[in-house]
Structure formats: structure tokens, C-alpha cells
C-alpha positions as CSV (number, residue, x, y, z in Angstrom):
1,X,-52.0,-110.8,-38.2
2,X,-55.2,-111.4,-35.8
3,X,-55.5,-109.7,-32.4
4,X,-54.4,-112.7,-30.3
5,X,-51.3,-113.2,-32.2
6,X,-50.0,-109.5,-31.5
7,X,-50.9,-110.6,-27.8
8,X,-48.7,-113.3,-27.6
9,X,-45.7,-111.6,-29.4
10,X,-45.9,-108.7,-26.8
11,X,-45.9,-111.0,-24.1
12,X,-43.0,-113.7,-25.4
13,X,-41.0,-110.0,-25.7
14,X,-37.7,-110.0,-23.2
15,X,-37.2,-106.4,-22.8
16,X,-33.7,-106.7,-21.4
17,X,-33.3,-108.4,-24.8
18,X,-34.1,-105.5,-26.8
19,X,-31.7,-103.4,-28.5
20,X,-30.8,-100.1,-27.2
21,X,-32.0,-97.5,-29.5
22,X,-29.1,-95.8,-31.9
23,X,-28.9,-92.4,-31.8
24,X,-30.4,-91.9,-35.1
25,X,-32.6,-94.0,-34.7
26,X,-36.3,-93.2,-34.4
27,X,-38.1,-93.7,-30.7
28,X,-40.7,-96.6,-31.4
29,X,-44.0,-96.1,-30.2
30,X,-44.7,-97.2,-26.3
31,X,-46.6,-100.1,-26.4
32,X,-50.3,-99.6,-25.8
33,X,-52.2,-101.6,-22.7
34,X,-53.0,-105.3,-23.2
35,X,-56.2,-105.6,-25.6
36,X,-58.1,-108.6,-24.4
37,X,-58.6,-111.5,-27.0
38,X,-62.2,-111.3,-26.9
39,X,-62.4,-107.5,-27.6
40,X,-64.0,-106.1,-30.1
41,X,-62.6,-103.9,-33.0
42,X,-64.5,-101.0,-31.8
43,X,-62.7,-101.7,-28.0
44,X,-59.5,-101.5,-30.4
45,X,-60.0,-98.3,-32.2
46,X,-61.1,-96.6,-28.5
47,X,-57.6,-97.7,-27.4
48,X,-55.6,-96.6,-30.4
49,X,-57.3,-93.4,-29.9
50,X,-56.8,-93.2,-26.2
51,X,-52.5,-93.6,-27.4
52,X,-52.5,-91.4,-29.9
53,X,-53.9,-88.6,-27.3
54,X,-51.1,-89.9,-25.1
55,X,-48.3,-89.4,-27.3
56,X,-49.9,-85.9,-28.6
57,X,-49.9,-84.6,-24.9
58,X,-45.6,-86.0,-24.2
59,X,-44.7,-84.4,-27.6
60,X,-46.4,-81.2,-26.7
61,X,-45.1,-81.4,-23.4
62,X,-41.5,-82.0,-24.9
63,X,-42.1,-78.6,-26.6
64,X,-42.8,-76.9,-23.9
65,X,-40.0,-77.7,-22.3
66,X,-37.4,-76.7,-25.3
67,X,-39.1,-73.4,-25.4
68,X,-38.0,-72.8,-21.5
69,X,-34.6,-73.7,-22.3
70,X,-33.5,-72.0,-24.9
71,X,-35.2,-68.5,-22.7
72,X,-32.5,-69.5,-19.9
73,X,-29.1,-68.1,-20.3
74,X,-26.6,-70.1,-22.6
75,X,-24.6,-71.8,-20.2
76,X,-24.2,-75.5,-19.4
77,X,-25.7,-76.9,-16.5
78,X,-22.5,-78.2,-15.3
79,X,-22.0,-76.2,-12.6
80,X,-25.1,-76.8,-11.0
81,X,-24.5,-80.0,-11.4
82,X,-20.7,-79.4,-9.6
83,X,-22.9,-78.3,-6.6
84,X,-25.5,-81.0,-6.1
85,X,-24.1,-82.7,-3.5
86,X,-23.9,-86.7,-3.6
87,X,-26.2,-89.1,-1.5
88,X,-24.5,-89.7,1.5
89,X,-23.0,-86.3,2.1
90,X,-19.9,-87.2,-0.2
91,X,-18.7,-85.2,-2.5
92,X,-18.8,-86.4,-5.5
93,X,-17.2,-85.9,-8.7
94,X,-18.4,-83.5,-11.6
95,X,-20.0,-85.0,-13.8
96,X,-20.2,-83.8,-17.7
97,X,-23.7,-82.6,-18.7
98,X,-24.5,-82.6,-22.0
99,X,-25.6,-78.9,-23.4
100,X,-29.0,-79.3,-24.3
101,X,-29.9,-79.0,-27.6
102,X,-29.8,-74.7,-28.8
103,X,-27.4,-73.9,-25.8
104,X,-24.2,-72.4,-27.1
105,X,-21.6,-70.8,-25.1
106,X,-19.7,-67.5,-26.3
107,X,-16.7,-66.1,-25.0
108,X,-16.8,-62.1,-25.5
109,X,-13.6,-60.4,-25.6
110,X,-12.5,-57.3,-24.1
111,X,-12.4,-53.7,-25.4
112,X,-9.3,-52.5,-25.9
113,X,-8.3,-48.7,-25.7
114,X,-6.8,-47.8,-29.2
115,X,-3.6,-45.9,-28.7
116,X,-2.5,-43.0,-31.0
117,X,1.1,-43.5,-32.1
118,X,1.4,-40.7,-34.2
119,X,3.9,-40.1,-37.1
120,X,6.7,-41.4,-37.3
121,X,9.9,-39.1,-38.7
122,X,9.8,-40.4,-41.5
123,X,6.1,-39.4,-42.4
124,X,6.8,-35.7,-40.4
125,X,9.9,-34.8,-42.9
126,X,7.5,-35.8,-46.0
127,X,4.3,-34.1,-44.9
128,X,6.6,-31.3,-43.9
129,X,8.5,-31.0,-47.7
130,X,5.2,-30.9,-49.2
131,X,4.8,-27.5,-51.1
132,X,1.7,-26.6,-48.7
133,X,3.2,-26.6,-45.5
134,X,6.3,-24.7,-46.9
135,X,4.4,-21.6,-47.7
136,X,2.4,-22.2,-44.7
137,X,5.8,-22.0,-42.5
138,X,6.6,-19.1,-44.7
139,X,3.4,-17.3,-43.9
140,X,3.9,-17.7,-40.4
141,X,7.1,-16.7,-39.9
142,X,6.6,-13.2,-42.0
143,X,3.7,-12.9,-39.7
144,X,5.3,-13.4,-36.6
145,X,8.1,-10.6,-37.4
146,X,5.7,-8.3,-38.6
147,X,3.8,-8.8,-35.7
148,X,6.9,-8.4,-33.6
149,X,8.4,-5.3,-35.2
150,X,4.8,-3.6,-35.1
151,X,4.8,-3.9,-30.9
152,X,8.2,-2.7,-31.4
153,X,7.3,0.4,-32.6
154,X,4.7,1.5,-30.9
155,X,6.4,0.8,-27.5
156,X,8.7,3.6,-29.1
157,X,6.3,5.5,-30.1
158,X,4.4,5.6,-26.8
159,X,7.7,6.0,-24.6
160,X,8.8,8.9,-27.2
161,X,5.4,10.7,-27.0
162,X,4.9,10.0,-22.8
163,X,5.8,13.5,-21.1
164,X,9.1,12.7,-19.6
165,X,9.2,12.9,-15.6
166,X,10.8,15.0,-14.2
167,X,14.1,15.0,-12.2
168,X,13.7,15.1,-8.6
169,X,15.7,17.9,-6.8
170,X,18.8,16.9,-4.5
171,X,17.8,17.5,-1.4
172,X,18.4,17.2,2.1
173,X,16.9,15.6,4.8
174,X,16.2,19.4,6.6
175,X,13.4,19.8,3.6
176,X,11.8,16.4,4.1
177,X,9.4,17.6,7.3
178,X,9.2,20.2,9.6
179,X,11.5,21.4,12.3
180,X,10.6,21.7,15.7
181,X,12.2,24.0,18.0
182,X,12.6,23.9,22.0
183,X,14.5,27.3,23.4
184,X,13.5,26.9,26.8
185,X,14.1,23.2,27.7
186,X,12.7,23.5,31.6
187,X,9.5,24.6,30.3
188,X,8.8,21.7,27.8
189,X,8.6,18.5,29.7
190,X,7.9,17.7,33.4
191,X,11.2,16.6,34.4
192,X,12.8,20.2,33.1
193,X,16.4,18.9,31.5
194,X,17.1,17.2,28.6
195,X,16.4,13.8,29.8
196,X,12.7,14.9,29.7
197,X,13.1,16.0,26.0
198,X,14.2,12.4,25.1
199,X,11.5,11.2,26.5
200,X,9.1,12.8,24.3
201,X,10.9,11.7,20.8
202,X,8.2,9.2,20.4
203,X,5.7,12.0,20.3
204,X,7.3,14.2,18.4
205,X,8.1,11.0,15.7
206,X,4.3,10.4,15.3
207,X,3.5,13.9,14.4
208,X,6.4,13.2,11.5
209,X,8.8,15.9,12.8
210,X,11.8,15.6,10.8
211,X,14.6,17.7,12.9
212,X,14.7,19.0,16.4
213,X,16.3,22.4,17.1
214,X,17.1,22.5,20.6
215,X,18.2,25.0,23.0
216,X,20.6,27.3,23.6
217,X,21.6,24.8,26.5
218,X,25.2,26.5,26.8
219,X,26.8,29.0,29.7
220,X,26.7,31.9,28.6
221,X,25.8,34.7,31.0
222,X,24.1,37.4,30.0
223,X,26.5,40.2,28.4
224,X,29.5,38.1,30.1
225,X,32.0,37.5,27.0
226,X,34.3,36.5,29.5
227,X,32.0,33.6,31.3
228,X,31.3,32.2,27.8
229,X,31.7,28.1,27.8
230,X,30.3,27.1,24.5
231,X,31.1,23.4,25.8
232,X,29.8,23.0,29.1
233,X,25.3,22.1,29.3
234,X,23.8,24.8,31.9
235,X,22.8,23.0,34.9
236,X,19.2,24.5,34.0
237,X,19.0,22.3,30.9
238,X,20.6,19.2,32.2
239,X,24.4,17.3,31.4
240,X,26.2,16.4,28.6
241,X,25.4,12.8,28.7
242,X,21.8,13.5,28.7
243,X,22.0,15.6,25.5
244,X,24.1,12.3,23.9
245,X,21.3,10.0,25.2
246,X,18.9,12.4,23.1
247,X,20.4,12.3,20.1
248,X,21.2,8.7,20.2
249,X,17.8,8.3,20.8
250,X,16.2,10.5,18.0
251,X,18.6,9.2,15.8
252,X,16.6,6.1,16.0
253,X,13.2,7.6,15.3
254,X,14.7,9.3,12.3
255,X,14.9,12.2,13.9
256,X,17.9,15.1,13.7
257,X,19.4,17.5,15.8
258,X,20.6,20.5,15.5
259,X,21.6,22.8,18.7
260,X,21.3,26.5,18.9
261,X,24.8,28.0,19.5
262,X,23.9,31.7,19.6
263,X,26.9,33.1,21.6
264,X,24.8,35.9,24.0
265,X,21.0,34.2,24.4
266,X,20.3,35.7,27.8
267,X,21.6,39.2,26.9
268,X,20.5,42.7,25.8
269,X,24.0,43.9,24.1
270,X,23.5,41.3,21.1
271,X,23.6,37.8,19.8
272,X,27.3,38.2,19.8
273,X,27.4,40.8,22.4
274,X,29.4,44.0,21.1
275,X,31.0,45.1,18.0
276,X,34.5,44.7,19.6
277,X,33.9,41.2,20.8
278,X,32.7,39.7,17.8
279,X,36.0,38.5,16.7
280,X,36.8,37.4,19.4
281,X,33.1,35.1,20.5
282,X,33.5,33.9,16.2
283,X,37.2,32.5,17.6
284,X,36.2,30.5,20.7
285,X,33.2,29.4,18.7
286,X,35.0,27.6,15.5
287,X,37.0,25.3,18.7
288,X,33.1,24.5,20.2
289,X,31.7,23.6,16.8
290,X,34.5,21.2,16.3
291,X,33.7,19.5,20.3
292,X,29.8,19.5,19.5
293,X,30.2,17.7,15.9
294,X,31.5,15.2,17.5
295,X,29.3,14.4,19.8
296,X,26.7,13.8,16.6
297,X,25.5,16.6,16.3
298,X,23.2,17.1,12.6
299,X,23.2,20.5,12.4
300,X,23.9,24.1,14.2
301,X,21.4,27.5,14.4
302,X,23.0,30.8,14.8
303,X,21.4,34.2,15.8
304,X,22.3,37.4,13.9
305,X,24.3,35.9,11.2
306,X,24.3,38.6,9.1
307,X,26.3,40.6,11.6
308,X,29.0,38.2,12.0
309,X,29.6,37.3,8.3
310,X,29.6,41.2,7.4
311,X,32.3,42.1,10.0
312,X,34.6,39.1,10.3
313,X,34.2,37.2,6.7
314,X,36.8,34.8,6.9
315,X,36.0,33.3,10.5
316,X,32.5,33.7,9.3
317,X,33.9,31.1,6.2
318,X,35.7,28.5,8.2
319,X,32.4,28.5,10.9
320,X,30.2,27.7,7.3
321,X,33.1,24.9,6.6
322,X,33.0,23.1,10.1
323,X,29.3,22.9,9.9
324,X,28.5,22.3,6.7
325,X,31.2,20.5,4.7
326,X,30.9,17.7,7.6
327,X,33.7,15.0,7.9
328,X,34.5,11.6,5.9
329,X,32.0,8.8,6.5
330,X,29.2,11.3,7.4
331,X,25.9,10.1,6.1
332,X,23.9,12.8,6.5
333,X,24.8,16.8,5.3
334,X,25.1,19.1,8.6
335,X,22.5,21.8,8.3
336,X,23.4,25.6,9.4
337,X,20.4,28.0,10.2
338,X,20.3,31.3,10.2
339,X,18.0,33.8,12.1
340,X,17.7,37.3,11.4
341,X,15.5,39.9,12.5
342,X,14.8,41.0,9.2
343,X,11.0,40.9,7.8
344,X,11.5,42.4,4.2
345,X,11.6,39.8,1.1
346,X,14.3,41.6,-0.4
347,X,16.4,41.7,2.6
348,X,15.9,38.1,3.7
349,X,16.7,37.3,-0.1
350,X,20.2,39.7,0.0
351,X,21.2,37.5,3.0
352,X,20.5,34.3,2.0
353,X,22.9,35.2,-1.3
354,X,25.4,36.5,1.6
355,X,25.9,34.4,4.7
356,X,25.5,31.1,2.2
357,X,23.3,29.3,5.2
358,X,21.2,26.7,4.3
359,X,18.0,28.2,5.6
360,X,16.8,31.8,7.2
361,X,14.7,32.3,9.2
362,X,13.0,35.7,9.4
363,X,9.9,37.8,10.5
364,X,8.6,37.7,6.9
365,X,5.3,36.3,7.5
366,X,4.9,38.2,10.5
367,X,1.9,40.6,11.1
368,X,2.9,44.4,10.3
369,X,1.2,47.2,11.2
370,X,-2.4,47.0,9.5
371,X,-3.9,43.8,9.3
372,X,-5.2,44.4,5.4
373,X,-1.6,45.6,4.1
374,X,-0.5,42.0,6.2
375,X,-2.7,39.7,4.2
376,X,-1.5,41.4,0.6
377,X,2.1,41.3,1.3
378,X,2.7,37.8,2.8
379,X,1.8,36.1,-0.5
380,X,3.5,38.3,-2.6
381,X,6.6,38.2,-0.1
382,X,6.2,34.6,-0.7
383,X,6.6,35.0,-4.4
384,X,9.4,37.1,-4.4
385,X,11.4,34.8,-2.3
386,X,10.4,31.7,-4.3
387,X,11.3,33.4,-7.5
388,X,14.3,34.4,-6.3
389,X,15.8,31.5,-4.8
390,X,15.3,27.4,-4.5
391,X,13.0,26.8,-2.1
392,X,14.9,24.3,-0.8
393,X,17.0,27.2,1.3
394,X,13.4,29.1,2.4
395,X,12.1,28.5,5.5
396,X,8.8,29.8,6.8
397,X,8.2,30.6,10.6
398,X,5.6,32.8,12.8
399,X,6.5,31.8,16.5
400,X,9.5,31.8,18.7
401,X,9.6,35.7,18.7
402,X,10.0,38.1,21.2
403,X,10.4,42.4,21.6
404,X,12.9,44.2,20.2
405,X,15.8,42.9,18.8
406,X,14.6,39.4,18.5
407,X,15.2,39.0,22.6
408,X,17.2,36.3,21.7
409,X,14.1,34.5,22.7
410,X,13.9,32.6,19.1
411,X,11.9,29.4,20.8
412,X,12.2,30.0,24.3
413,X,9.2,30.3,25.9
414,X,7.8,33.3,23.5
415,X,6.0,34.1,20.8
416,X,3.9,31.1,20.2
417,X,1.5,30.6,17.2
418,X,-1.8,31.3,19.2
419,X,-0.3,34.2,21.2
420,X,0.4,35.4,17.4
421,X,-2.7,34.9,15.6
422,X,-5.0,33.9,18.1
423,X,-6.6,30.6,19.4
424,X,-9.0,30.3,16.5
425,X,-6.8,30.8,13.7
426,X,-3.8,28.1,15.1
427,X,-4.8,25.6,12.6
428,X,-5.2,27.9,9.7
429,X,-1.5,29.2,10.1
430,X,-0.4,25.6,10.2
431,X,-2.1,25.1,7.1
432,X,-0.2,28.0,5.7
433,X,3.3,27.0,6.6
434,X,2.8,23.2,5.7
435,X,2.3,24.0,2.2
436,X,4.3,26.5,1.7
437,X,7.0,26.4,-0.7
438,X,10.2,26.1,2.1
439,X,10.7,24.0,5.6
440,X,8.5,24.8,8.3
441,X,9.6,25.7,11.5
442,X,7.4,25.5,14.7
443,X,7.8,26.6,18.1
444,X,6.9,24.0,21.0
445,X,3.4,23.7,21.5
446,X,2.4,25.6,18.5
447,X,0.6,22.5,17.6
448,X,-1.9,22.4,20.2
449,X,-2.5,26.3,20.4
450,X,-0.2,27.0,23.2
451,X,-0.1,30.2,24.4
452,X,3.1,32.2,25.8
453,X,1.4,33.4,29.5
454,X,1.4,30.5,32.1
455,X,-2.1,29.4,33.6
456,X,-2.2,29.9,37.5
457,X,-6.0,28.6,38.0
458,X,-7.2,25.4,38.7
459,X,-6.6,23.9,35.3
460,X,-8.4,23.7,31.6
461,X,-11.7,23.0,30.9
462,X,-12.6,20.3,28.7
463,X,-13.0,22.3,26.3
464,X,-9.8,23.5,25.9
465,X,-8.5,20.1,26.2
466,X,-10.9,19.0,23.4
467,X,-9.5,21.6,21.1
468,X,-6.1,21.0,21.9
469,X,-6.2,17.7,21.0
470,X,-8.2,18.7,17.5
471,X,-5.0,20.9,16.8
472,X,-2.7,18.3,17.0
473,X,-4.5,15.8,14.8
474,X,-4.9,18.2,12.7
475,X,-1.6,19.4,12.7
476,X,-0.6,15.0,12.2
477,X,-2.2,14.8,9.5
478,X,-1.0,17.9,6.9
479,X,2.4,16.7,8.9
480,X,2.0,13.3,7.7
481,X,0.5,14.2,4.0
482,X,3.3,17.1,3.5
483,X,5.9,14.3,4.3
484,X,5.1,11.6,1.4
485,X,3.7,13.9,-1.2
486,X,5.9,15.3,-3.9
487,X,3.8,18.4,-4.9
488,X,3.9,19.4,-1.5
489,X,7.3,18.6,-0.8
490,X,8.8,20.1,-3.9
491,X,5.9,21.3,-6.4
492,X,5.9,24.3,-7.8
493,X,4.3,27.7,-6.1
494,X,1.5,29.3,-8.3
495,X,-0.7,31.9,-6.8
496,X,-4.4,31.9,-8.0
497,X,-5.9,34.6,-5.8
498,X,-4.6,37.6,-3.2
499,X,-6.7,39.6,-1.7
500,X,-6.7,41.8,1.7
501,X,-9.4,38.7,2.9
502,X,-8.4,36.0,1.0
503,X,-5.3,33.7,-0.4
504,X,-5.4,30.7,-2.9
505,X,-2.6,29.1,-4.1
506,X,-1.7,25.8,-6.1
507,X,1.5,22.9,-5.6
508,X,2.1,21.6,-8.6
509,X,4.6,18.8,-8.9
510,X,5.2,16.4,-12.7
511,X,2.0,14.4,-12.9
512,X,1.5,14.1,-9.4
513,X,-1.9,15.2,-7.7
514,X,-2.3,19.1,-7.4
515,X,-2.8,20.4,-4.2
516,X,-4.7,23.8,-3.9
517,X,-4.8,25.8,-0.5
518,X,-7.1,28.0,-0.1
519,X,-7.5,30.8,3.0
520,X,-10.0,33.1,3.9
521,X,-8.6,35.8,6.2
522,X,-11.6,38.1,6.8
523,X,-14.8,37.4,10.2
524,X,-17.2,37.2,7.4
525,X,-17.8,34.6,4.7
526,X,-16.1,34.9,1.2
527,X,-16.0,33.8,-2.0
528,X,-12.5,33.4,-4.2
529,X,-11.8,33.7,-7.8
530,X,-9.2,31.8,-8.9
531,X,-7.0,32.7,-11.5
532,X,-4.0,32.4,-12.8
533,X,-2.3,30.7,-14.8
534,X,-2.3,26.9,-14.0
535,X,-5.6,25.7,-16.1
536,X,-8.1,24.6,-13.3
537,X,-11.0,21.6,-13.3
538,X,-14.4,22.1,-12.5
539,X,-14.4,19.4,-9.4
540,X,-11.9,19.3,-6.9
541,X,-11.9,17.2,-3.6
542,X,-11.6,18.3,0.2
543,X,-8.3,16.6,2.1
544,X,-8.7,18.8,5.2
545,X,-10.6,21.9,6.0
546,X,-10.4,23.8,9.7
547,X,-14.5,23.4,9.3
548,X,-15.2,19.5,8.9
549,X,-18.7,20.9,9.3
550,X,-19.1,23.2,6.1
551,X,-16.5,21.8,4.0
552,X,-16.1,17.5,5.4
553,X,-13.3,15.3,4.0
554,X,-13.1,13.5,0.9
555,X,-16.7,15.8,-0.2
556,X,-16.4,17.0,-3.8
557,X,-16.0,21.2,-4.1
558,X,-17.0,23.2,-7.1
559,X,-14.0,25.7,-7.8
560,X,-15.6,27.8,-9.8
561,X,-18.0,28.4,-6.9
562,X,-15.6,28.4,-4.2
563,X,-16.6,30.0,-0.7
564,X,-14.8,29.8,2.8
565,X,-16.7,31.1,6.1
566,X,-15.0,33.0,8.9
567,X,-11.5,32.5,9.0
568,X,-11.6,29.2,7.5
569,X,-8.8,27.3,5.6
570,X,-9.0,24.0,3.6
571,X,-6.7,22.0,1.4
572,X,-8.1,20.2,-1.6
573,X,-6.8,18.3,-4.7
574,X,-7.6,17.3,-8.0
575,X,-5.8,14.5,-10.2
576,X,-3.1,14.8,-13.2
577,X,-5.3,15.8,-16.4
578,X,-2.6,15.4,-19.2
């Protein structure tokens, strides 16, 4: 076919006519631009060239375009297509887009948490009857009861080789603290009667006093049998009502009372005035000690005991009953104190087997005649009486004494601990009767350092007042520590060291701490070998000492090299060892 004829067929050409192409069929060739008939073939051939660079660059161009969508993610282009808006602001209607060739759309499913189900019972029971696990249950179970039995044992063995502890005593509430004792009610509070005394319960209650011993409050003339009135309260000491108030009141601090009934107080013929009398006085008083019991009385003290129970033994027996067998409902046991003039051990220890009181109190501990032959004796006075008898019935005392036969002044007014010993040496005697074996007894004020005579000048300096308040703490605190520690309370007496300057001795109670008091009686230093035989550690520790200065609390003390200056004292402790 010649060039013109190709001309005319492209020309004649209806493209409305022309078939659609199939969709496998191949895209023809574009048509190239009109070739004029008079062209020449070399025009041709530029043109063919010209379309063949044409349909290089749309193909390329096509590639391109495959290449940037296969890089976009794999999802249709409907939903852009779902946003495009329409022309004339109408919404119109999705239309389907075909997914391009390479676009495939993958629906990834969820992870899901495996759950363990476990066995069921019917793969337990045959895992379990396997031979393997039935010697392993075996195994265990032997192991278990051997295991079991072994603990077993040695909890016996442990409880069978522990030391046992060791029973405490029965005792009574008299041997729990010390007793303080006001004779001479007028002179102990400002208001002078027993109202006043109530009134100082609180005080007495914080320095842990566990009974108060008050009076003789009675009328009794002095060497007047006849004026006698056990029952009726001396206007000088108040009225009935304020002695019930009292005891109500110290009942509720934990606090008991007992009331001196010696018969002949003011007198010079006797405590129970003369020989011919005494039945007589014993008579009237069995009717009083019924009247005073019930008005709660805890207790009663009696003067020259030993004279009374030698000469009229039954009374002497049904006064003992009233007092101390107490009635039904009673809570508390009744206490009955004796006093005796009496200073010998053996003596003090023949009475307490005779008159059966509870506790005696004698001159045992007070100073004799040379001050060296005094230091000696009191310990070994001590250890006779503690050998001798339970030292719940001893009772240790150095105040409340007057001249010759007692005076009958036992706590009223005389004989106070400083006008004993001396101001210096208050707290060291308080030391002494605190950790005695026994119950203490003090006179009023004997924990401050009062002394018996009466100050007329202007008043104390402040020095006195500063070492009057130093006594009393110190006097709180051994209260306070004698009063919840068992080896003070009820530990065994061992003495370590006696000398005519110095005394040592050690409370031992079970495996509670040991408490070692040591005493240096001499004006010049001194150092004390203890003996003995309780077995004794190197180290022991300082609880209180008269001289915080040489010897401070809680410092550690060598006992092997143990020395106290001038008329100190000092208590120290060392633990349980086995």
C-alpha cells in the first residue's frame, strides 16, 4: 500500500464506529500525525521515529506509576473515593473502584490468650497410680513423720534439760513495798488531822509506798487505864470520818492501812501500863479491834507484844485471831506488827517464834556502843535472822525511836533516819533497808533527811532544799526498782564481804538479774573483796550509787577491782549466766 492510500483510510475512519477494545485484547498503536502525500520516505522514517520515542516515554511513564502503587499501603481506594464530594455539593453515591493491579487486602486476626485447663480426673488418678509417684508419696510421707517426731523430741529434750523456775513464795501484800509510818499526825501535814494525811496519798503513792502505819490516834491518857477509849479519834488527830475518808482514799492508790493501837502511847508506866492492868487493857482491846475492822481497817501494830502474849496467852490468841484470820469476803490478809525493844538477833528471832506476828520490829540494826563492833554485827545480825526464819515475817527499821523504853514514841516525831546516822549518810541507810532481805519500814520524812529538832530561823537554804529533793528521788527510784524486781523482792541473801568499814552483799532470785549492794562505812576510801560463795563476773553495771559523780548510772564496774569513797553506797547488777 502507497502513502496516499494509508492517508485516505485514516481519514474515511469513523471513530465512534470502532470497536471498543476487549479486555484481552491488545491496545493498538495511537495513530501517528497526518504524513503529507508529497512527503518523502526520509520525512516518514523521522516520524515513525518521533512515535516510537512517544510510546517509549507513556510505557515508561506507566511503570513509574505501578511502582508507586504497589509502595502505598494495600487498601482500595474506595474510601477516598466515598469522600470526594460530588459537583454541585451533592453527595453522591460510592462508587466501586477497582483495586489496581498488586493491591491485595488482608484481614489479620487477633491473638488469643491460650488458657491452661489442666488435667482432668481422669488423667490425675492415672499419672497418680503410676509406680513413680507412689514411692514418691511414700518418700514424703516417711519424711514428713520423721521430720515431725524429730522436733518432737528435742522440744522434750530442751524443756527436760531447761532449769526449772522456781516457785514464787505466797506472799502478802505487806512484803510488796515499804511501809511508812506517821506517829505524830499534827506534825506531818499543814492542816495537822487526818484530813491533811489524805491529802498527801498521792505523794506517798508516787514514791511506791505500799502500806501506811498511822498513828496512835486514840484517847488514851497518859498512865490513865481508866480514861482508855480505844474507839474514839483524839481531837489532836482529827474525827472518825476523816480517818474513813483516808482509807477510802488510799485504798484507791493501792495503798493499805494499818493503825497503831498501843494501849499507853503517851505514858511512862508501859505500852500496856502495869502488870496488873494488862488483863484487863488486852479485854477492852479484843471489843476495839472488832469496831476498827470494820471500819476497813488492813492491818493493826502493837507496842510491847512480847509482854502481853507472855502474861495473858489466851487473850493474847484471840487478839492474833481478830486481826489476822480476817472475815469472809476479805480480799486482802490483815497484817499484825509487832514492836519490841529488843536489839539482839536471837531475841528478835525467840519472839517472832512466840507472839506468831507477822512482822517485828526491833532495834537490831541500831548503832551500839562502838561504831566498829556496829558495822560487824548488823550483817551478821542480818544472817542469823534470815537463816532462821522466812524473810517474809523480817522487817528492817532505824527510825521512829526514842529514850528508854522505846518512849512509846515508835514514829511520832523522833528518831528520824538523819538524826540517826547523820545528814550525809540518809541515802546510804535507805539503800541498806531497800535491799534487805525483809519489809522496810520508814519514819515520816526519813526520805528527805528530816531531822527530829524543829527549825526556828528564817527557813532553809537552797541547799538544803536541793539535797532534800535529791533524797527523795533517790529514795523513788530503789522504791520503784525494789517494787517490780523479784531478786529484790524475794531473792536470796548472800553475804560477800563484812568488815568493820565495809559491807557487800548479793539478791539472787531464779534467773532473774543479780543485784549486788555494796557499802562502804569508813571517812576514807576503800576497796572490797568479794567473796563468797555465789560465783561472781568480771563486769557488773551501776543502777544507783549515792556518788553519781564517781560511780554514774548505767557505767560498767570492774568487781574484781571494786572501790567506794567516803561513806558511799551503790547498787549494781549483772545478768543470769546459766
Amino acid at each position: 500500500m502507497n502513502t496516499e492510500e494509508t492517508n485516505v483510510d485514516l481519514k474515511d475512519a469513523d471513530p465512534q464506529e470502532a470497536p471498543g477494545p476487549g479486555p484481552d485484547a491488545v491496545p493498538e498503536e495511537a495513530p501517528g500525525p497526518a504524513v503529507d502525500a508529497d512527503a518523502t520516505e526520509a520525512d516518514v522514517s523521522e516520524a515513525d521515529l518521533d512515535q516510537v520515542d512517544q510510546e517509549d516515554q507513556v510505557d515508561q511513564e506507566d511503570q513509574e506509576d505501578q511502582e508507586d502503587q504497589e509502595k502505598q499501603p494495600m487498601t482500595g481506594e474506595g474510601d477516598r473515593a466515598e469522600d470526594a464530594p460530588s459537583a454541585g455539593g451533592e453527595e453522591a453515591e460510592p462508587v466501586p473502584v477497582p483495586e489496581k493491579n498488586g493491591s491485595v487486602k488482608l484481614k489479620i486476626p487477633e491473638d488469643e490468650e491460650e488458657k491452661f485447663t489442666g488435667l482432668t480426673k481422669e488423667e490425675l488418678l492415672r499419672v497418680a497410680g503410676t509406680p513413680g509417684w507412689v514411692r514418691t508419696r511414700w518418700s514424703l510421707l516417711v519424711v514428713f513423720w520423721l521430720g515431725w517426731l524429730g522436733m518432737l523430741g528435742g522440744a522434750v529434750l530442751i524443756v527436760l534439760q531447761a532449769p526449772r523456775c522456781r516457785d514464787l513464795p505466797s506472799s502478802s501484800w505487806w512484803n510488796a513495798g515499804s511501809l511508812y509510818r506517821i506517829g505524830d499526825v499534827g506534825a506531818f501535814s499543814a492542816t495537822h488531822d487526818l484530813k491533811g494525811v489524805e491529802q498527801k496519798v498521792g505523794y506517798l503513792s508516787q514514791m511506791k509506798v505500799r502500806g501506811l502505819v498511822i498513828g496512835p490516834i486514840h484517847m488514851a491518857p497518859a498512865d490513865d487505864v481508866m480514861s482508855l477509849r480505844f474507839e474514839e479519834v483524839s481531837s489532836e488527830s482529827g474525827t472518825l470520818d476523816q480517818f474513813k475518808d483516808l482509807v477510802q482514799v488510799a485504798h484507791k492508790k493501792g495503798i493499805s492501812v494499818v493503825l497503831d493501837l498501843t494501849p499507853n502511847y503517851q505514858g511512862s508506866s508501859g505500852p500496856w501500863f502495869s502488870n496488873g492492868s494488862v488483863t484487863n487493857v488486852a479485854e477492852r482491846l479484843k471489843s476495839a479491834l472488832v469496831f476498827w475492822v470494820n471500819q476497813g481497817l488492813d492491818g493493826v501494830q502493837l507496842s510491847g507484844v512480847e509482854r502481853v502474849a507472855s502474861m495473858v496467852p489466851s487473850l493474847w490468841t484471840d487478839i492474833r485471831a481478830i486481826v489476822q484470820n480476817g472475815t469472809e469476803g476479805t480480799l486482802n490478809k490483815r497484817v499484825l506488827i509487832g514492836v519490841t525493844e529488843r536489839s539482839a538477833a536471837e531475841d528478835v528471832s525467840a519472839l517472832l517464834n512466840s507472839t506468831g506476828v507477822d512482822l517485828l520490829i526491833s532495834g537490831v540494826l541500831l548503832p551500839g556502843a562502838t561504831e566498829a563492833t556496829d558495822a560487824t554485827e548488823r550483817a551478821q545480825s542480818v544472817q542469823l535472822l534470815y537463816s532462821a526464819h522466812s524473810q517474809l515475817k523480817l522487817a528492817w527499821s532505824l527510825g521512829g525511836w526514842g529514850q528508854g523504853h522505846l518512849a512509846l514514841l515508835v514514829g511520832r516525831g523522833q528518831g528520824h533516819l538523819a538524826s540517826l546516822v547523820g545528814p550525809a549518810l540518809v541515802r546510804q541507810h535507805q539503800l541498806l533497808l531497800l535491799t534487805l532481805p525483809g519489809t522496810p519500814v520508814f519514819n515520816y520524812g526519813d526520805e528527805i533527811g528530816l531531822m527530829d529538832e524543829v527549825r526556828t530561823g528564817s527557813g532553809r537554804s537552797l541547799e538544803e532544799w536541793a539535797e532534800r529533793r535529791s533524797s527523795r528521788r533517790f529514795f523513788s527510784a530503789l522504791s520503784a526498782l525494789r517494787a517490780k524486781e523479784r531478786s529484790l523482792l524475794f531473792g536470796d541473801f548472800l553475804l560477800l564481804s563484812n568488815s568493820s568499814s565495809s559491807l557487800a552483799y548479793l539478791r539472787v532470785w531464779d534467773q532473774s538479774e543479780r543485784y549486788l549492794a555494796a557499802f562502804n562505812w569508813a571517812e576514807e576510801a576503800a576497796a572490797l573483796h568479794l567473796s563468797g560463795a555465789a560465783a561472781l563476773p568480771r563486769w557488773a553495771v551501776v543502777v544507783l550509787s549515792t556518788d553519781g559523780g564517781a560511780l554514774p548510772a548505767d557505767s560498767s564496774v570492774d568487781l574484781t577491782e571494786l572501790r567506794l569513797g567516803p561513806g558511799e553506797a551503790a547498787l549494781l547488777r549483772f545478768p543470769y549466766a546459766g
